[in-house]
N, C-alpha and C positions, 0 to 999 in steps of 0.2 A: 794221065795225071792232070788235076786241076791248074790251071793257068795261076790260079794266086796259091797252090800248095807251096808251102815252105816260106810263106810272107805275114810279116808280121801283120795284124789286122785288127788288135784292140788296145787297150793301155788302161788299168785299172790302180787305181790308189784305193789300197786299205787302210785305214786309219782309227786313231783312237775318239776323233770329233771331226765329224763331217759338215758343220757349219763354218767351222773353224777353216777347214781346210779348202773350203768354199771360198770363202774370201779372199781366206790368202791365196790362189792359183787364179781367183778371176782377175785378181788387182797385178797378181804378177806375170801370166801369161795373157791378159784380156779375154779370159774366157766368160761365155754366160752361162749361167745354169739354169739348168730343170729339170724337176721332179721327174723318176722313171715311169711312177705310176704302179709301178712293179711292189704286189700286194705283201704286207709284212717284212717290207726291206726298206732301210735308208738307204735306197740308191739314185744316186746324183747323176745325169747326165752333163757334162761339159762340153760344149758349143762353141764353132767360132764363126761366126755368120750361121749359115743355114747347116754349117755339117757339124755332126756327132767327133768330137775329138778326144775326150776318154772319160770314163766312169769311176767315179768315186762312191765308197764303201765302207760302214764300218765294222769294224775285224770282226770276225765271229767269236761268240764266245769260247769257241774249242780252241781259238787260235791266243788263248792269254797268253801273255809274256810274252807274243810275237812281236817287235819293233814294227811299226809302221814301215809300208813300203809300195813301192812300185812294181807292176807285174805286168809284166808283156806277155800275149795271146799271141801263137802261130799257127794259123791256119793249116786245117788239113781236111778232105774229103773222106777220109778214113781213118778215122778217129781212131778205132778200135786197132785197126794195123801199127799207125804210127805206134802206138801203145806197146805193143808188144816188140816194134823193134829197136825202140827207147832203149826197152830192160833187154834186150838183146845185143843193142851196144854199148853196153857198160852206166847206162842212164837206169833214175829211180825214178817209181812209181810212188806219188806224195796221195796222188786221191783219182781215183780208177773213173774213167768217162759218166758223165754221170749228165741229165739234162736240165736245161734252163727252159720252164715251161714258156710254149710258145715262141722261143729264140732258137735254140741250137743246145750243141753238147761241146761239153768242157772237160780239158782233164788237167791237174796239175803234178809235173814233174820236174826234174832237174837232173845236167848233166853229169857226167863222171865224178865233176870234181863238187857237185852240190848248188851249183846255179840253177837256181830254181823259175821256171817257164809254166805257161799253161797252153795249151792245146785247144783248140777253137772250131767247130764245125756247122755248118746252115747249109737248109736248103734254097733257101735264098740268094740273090748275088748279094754281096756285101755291099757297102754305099762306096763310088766313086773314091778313090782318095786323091786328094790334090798334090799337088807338084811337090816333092821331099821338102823343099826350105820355102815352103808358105808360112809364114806367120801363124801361129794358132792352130801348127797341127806338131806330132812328135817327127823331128826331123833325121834322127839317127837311133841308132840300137847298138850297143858298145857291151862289147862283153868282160869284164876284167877274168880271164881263166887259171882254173888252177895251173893247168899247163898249154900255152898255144897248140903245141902239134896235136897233142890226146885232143884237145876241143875236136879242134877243129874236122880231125878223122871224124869227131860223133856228131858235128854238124852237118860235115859235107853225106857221111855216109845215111842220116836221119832223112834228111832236108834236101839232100843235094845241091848245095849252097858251092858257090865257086870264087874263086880268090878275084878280086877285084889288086888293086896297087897293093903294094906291102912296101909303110914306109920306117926304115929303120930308124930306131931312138934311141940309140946305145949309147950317146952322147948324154942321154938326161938318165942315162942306168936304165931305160927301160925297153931293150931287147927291141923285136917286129913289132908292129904295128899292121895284124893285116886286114885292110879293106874287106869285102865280101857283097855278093849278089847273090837274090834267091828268083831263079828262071830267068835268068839273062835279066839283061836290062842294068842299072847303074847301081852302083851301091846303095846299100842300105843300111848297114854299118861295120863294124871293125870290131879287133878282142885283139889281146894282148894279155901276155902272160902277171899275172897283177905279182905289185914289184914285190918281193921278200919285206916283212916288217910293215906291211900294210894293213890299214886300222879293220879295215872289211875284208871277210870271208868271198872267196872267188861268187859275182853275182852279174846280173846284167844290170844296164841302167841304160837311162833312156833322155833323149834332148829334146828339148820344147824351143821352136823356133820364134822368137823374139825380134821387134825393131828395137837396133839402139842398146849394145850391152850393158853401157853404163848405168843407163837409167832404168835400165832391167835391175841391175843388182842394188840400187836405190831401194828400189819395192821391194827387193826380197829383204834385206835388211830392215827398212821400215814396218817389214810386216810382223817383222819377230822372227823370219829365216835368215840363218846364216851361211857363210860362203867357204867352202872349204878351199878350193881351188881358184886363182885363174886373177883376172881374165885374161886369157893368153890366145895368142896367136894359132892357129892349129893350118896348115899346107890347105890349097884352096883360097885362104884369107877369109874363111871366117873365124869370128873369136866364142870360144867358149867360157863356160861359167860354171864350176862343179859346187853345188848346196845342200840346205837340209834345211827340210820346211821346220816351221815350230813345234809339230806332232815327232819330227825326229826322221821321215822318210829322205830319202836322197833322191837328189833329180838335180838336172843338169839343163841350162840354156844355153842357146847358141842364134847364133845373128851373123847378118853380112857385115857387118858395122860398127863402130864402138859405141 
């Protein structure tokens, strides 16, 4: 098995304006952009120093009426397997492996309960990734799940992903909270069962590491995003930030710092 199977490896925003969405994520996560170069696509690279930190996109025309959003890539060696053992454990098939000329191959799916992922494969080594809470890079992977346990069976049995801490939140009504690592090593994020009466449908979502939360949620505010959540305290001592850019996608900052 590949050393990065079962890790997250890229982070794509689709959207309905890509200039728009340009701006507002360089001003509020300090990233730079450039062009992919990639023929007959607006596709955006986001940068923070010299590394690739995720691509941005506009939605394709098949996908009208989709809400903008954020999509996380999980790496896998065998594309085609992962694939068939998705729908074999209780996961959907949204769009069958399929290639990105010159890049790699892609598939998107989602689990039991409809959280929707994509699938990621190269012959290539991927680029280095930096230390989880750099600044400028996506620092966790949060799954709000139809139901922790089912998840979790379809993650660990997918992915073979392993429980990291699990901290209980029964006090704020919202059940475990469990950690998770994918091939040893430290977390890389958590799911919890998303709470009854909740605005969104079970999805993942993803943290952009930030200095300075306040003045984070300054720029997103300023920029035309607004803040649904927070900033609150979260175990560890850093503080998060739960939003929604001005195209309407959800994302999430997080920092050591207020």
């Amino acid at each position: 098995m590949h050393k990065d199977y079962g890790k997250f490896c890229w982070y794509e925003l689709m959207t309905t304006d890509v200039p728009a969405a340009e701006r507002f994520y360089a001003s509020v996560v300090g990233w730079s952009m450039r062009d992919s170069g990639m023929p007959g696509m607006n596709y955006v690279l986001a940068y923070f120093g010299e590394t690739q930190a995720a691509g941005i996109a506009e939605l394709p025309e098949e996908a009208t009426g989709m809400p903008p959003a954020w999509m996380g890539y999980i790496f896998t060696d065998r594309i085609e397997d992962t694939v068939k053992e998705i729908a074999a454990n209780g996961g959907t098939i949204m769009r069958a492996p399929d290639d990105i000329p010159g890049i790699g191959r892609f598939a998107v799916v989602a689990d039991p309960h409809g959280a929707v992922f994509s699938l990621f494969t190269t012959e290539d080594e991927g680029p280095a990734q930096p230390g989880m809470m750099e600044p400028g890079r996506i620092g966790w992977n949060e799954l709000m799940a139809g139901d922790l346990d089912t998840a979790w069976d379809f993650y660990a049995k997918t992915f073979g992903w392993t429980k990291d801490k699990a901290v209980d939140m029964s006090d704020a009504g919202m059940g475990i909270y469990q950690t998770f690592a994918a091939g040893g090593g430290d977390a890389i994020g958590g799911m919890m069962t998303n709470p009854p009466g909740s605005p969104v449908p079970p999805c993942w979502g993803y943290y952009f590491v930030v200095e300075g939360l306040d003045a984070a949620e300054k720029r997103v505010t300023d920029g035309g995003g607004s803040v649904t959540m927070g900033p609150m305290e979260v175990p560890g001592g850093a503080w998060i930030l739960n939003c929604v850019d001005p195209q309407g996608a959800h994302f999430s900052l997080v920092a050591m710092n207020r």
